[in-house]
N, C-alpha and C positions, 0 to 999 in steps of 0.2 A: 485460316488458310483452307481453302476449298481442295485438299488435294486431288479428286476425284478428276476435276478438271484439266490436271497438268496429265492425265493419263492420257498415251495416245492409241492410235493403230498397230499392230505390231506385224511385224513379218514374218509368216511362216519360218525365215530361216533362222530366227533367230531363239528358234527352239533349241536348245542345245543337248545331244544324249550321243549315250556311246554303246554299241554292242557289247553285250553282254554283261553289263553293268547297270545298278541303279544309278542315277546320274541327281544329286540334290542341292546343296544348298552351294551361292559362289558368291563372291564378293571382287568387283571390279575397279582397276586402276587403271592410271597412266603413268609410266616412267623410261622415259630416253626416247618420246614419240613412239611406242610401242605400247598396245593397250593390252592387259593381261586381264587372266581371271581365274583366283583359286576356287577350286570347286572339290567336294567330298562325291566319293563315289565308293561300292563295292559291289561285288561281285554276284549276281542275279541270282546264280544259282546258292547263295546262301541265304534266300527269304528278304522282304524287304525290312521286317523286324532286327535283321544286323545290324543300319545302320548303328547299333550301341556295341556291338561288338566286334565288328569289319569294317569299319568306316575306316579310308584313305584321303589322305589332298593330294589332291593333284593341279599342274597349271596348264591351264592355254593360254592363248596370244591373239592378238588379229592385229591389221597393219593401220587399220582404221574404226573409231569409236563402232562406226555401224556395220561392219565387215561381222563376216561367222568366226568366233572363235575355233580354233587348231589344237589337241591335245599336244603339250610340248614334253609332261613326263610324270611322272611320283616326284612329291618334292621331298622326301623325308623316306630313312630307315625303316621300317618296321617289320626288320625281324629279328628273330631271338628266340630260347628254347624254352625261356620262364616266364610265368605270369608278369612280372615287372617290364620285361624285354619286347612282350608281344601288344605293342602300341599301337591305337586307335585315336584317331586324330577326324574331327568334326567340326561343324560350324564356325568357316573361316571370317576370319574380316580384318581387311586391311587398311592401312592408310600410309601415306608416303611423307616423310618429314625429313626436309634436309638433307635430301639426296641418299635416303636410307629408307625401303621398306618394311613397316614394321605388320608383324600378321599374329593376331591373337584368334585362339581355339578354345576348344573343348577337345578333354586330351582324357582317358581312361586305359583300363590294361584287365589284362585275367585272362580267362583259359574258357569262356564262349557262356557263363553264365549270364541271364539278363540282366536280373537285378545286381548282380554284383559286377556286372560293369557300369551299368546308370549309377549307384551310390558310388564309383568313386570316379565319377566326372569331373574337374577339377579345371581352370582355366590355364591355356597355357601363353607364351609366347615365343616369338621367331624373329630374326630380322635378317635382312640382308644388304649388300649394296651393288649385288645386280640377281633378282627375281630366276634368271634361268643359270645362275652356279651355285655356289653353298650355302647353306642358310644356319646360321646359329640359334640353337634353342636355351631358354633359360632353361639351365639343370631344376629348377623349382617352381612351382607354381605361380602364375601374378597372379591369381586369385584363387589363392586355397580356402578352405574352410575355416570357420572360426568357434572354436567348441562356446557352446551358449549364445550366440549369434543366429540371426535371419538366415545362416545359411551353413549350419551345423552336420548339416547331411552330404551337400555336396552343391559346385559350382557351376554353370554350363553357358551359353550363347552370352557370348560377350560382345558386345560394340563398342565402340571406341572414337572419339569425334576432341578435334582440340578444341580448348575454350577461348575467350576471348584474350583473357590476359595471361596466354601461352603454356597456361596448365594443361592436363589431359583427363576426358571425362570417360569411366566407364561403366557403363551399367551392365548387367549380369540376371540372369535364372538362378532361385538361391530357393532351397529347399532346407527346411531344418529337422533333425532329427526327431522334435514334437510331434509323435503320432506313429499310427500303428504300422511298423517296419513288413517288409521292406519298402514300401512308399514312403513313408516320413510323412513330415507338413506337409503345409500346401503350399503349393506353386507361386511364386513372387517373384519380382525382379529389388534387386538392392544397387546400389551407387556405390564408384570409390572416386579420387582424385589424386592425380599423382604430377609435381614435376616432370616428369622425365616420361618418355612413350614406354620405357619399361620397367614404373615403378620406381620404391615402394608405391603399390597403391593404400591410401586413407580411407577405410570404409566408413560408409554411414549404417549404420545398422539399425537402418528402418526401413520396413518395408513400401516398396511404390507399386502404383497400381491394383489397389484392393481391390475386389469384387466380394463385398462381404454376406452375399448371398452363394458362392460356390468357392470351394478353396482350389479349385485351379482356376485362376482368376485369366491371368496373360503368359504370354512367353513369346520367343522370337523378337527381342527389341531390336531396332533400327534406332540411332539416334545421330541429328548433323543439328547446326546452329545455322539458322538464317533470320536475318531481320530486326535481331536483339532478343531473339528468341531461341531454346533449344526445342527443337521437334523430336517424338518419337511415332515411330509407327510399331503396334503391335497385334499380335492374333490373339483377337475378343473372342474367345470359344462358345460364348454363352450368349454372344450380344448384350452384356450387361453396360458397357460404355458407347457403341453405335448405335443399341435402339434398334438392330437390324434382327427380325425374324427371318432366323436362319440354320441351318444344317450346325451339324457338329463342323468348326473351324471353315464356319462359312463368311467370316466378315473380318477386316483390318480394323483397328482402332488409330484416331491420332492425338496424339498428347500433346501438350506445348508447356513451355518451363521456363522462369524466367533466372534461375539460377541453377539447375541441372541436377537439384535433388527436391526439389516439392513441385508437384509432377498435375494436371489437371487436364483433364479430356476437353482439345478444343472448344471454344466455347461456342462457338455458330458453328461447323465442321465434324463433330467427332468421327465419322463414321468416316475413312480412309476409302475404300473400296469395298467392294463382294469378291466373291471368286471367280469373275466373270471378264472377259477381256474379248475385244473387236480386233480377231486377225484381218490380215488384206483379204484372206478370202471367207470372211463372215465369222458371227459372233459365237462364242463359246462359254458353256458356262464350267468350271471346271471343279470336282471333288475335293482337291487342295490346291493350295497359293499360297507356301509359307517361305519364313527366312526373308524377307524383305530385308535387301541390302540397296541402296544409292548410289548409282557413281556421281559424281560432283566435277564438273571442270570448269577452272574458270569461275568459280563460287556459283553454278548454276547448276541444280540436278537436273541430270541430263539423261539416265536411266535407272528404273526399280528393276533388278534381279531378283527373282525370286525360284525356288523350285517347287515345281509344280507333278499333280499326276488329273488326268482328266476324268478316269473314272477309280472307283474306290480298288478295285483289285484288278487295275491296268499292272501287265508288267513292265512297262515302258515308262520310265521316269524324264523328266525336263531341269534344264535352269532359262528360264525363260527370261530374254532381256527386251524390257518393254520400254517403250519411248517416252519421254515426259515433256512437255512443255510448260517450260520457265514460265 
């Protein structure tokens, strides 16, 4: 798959940011002809470095796929006077099954330290069955840690896509406790499979997406099934799977999998995109382009969301929705 290709023009308006907020990573659907889009955001004046410690979801809406999304609210709690209470919720992604929104995170807690809210990032999830009233969260993680495991340290960016023969597939950021704290291991993604959109998920506990030349290999997966094939898009930091000389988290990678756990960089394609994108009023080349999420309708991807920042110490953050052709 030449994804590069399905990338189109995009429209200024389809920049999405909010005053006085960082504005990052979103994950968009359709449900009751209403199109939504969870997105993570906090407060500017707390550094952009909070996203690990202030990160929020929140939703918008728009009335039509290409319309500007509208902030509709905070979808979730968070507050509380203890470490346990004071909730941080990131990297949404959603999917719609059966007249039921299901929205899995990265979910962590503590009193404003960095590293000790990056180690206990932990996967969560949410459902509802209608996106702007109440949302039920599972009291426990669908993807916590597993002591001796690929991902012994902690869990983060979750995707979620169904399989063909009605299971549900999720791949993950899994960091193991091997190595000098507080960073741990190195940076991987692992796989689980589960019946049901809310678990139990079955891990595989093997690592995917090596780069056995740097131990932060990928992160950021996207994963959807088309064609008999499952796709994933990821941020190659080092250019070790696109071949692209390029800036720190300057290039996309794309994966293809014929069963959703042994994983292989496209064979003619690997290299997804750069950080670079053709607005209506000329071309940009941009600092970061991460969180790649897909909407899908109709089994056709129809748009990559990603959140963007144009230059390295812009204070003005994006979720940018860019057009694809099928």
């Amino acid at each position: 798959m030449d994804f590069k290709k399905r990338i189109g023009i995009v429209p200024r308006k389809n920049l999405y940011t909010e005053e006085g907020y960082f504005v990052w990573c979103g994950t968009m659907f359709r449900f009751h002809d209403m199109y939504y889009m969870i997105y993570s955001r906090w407060e500017k004046s707390q550094g952009f470095g909070a996203w690990v410690t202030d990160s929020k979801l929140c939703l918008a809406k728009s009335e039509t796929a290409d319309g500007q999304f509208c902030h509709v609210k905070e979808l979730f709690d968070y507050r509380g006077n203890t470490p346990e209470q004071r909730k941080v919720m990131h990297n949404p992604a959603a999917i719609v099954h059966k007249g039921k929104v299901y929205l899995y995170f990265m979910m962590n807690y503590g009193m404003g330290d960095w590293w000790e809210h990056r180690n206990r990032q932990r996967i969560g999830a949410a459902w509802t069955e209608d996106p702007e009233k109440e949302w039920t969260c599972l009291s426990d993680p669908v993807i916590d840690i597993t002591p001796g495991g690929i991902d012994s340290l902690m869990t983060s960016n979750p995707t979620v896509t169904e399989m063909p023969d009605g299971r549900f597939l999720l791949v993950y950021k899994a960091v193991s406790i091997d190595g000098e704290l507080p960073r741990g291991g190195a940076v991987i993604c692992g796989a689980a499979v589960s019946d049901s959109p809310l678990g139990p998920f079955r891990k595989y506990n093997k690592p995917l997406f090596v780069n056995p030349e740097h131990p932060w290999s990928v992160e950021d997966p996207f994963i959807w099934y088309e064609n008999g094939y499952f796709y994933a898009l990821l941020k190659d930091y080092h250019g070790y799977f696109t071949k692209a000389d390029t800036i720190w988290s300057g290039s996309t990678a794309l994966f293809r999998s014929a069963n959703g756990i042994d994983w292989e960089p496209d064979p003619e394609h690997p290299l997804a995109y750069l950080n670079e994108l053709e607005f209506d009023d000329g071309h940009a080349t941009l600092f970061s382009l991460e969180r790649p999420q897909i909407f899908i309708e109709d089994g056709k991807t129809k748009y990559l969301l990603c959140a963007c920042r144009f230059q390295a110490n812009d204070d003005v953050t994006y979720n940018v929705k860019i057009p694809l052709e099928y």
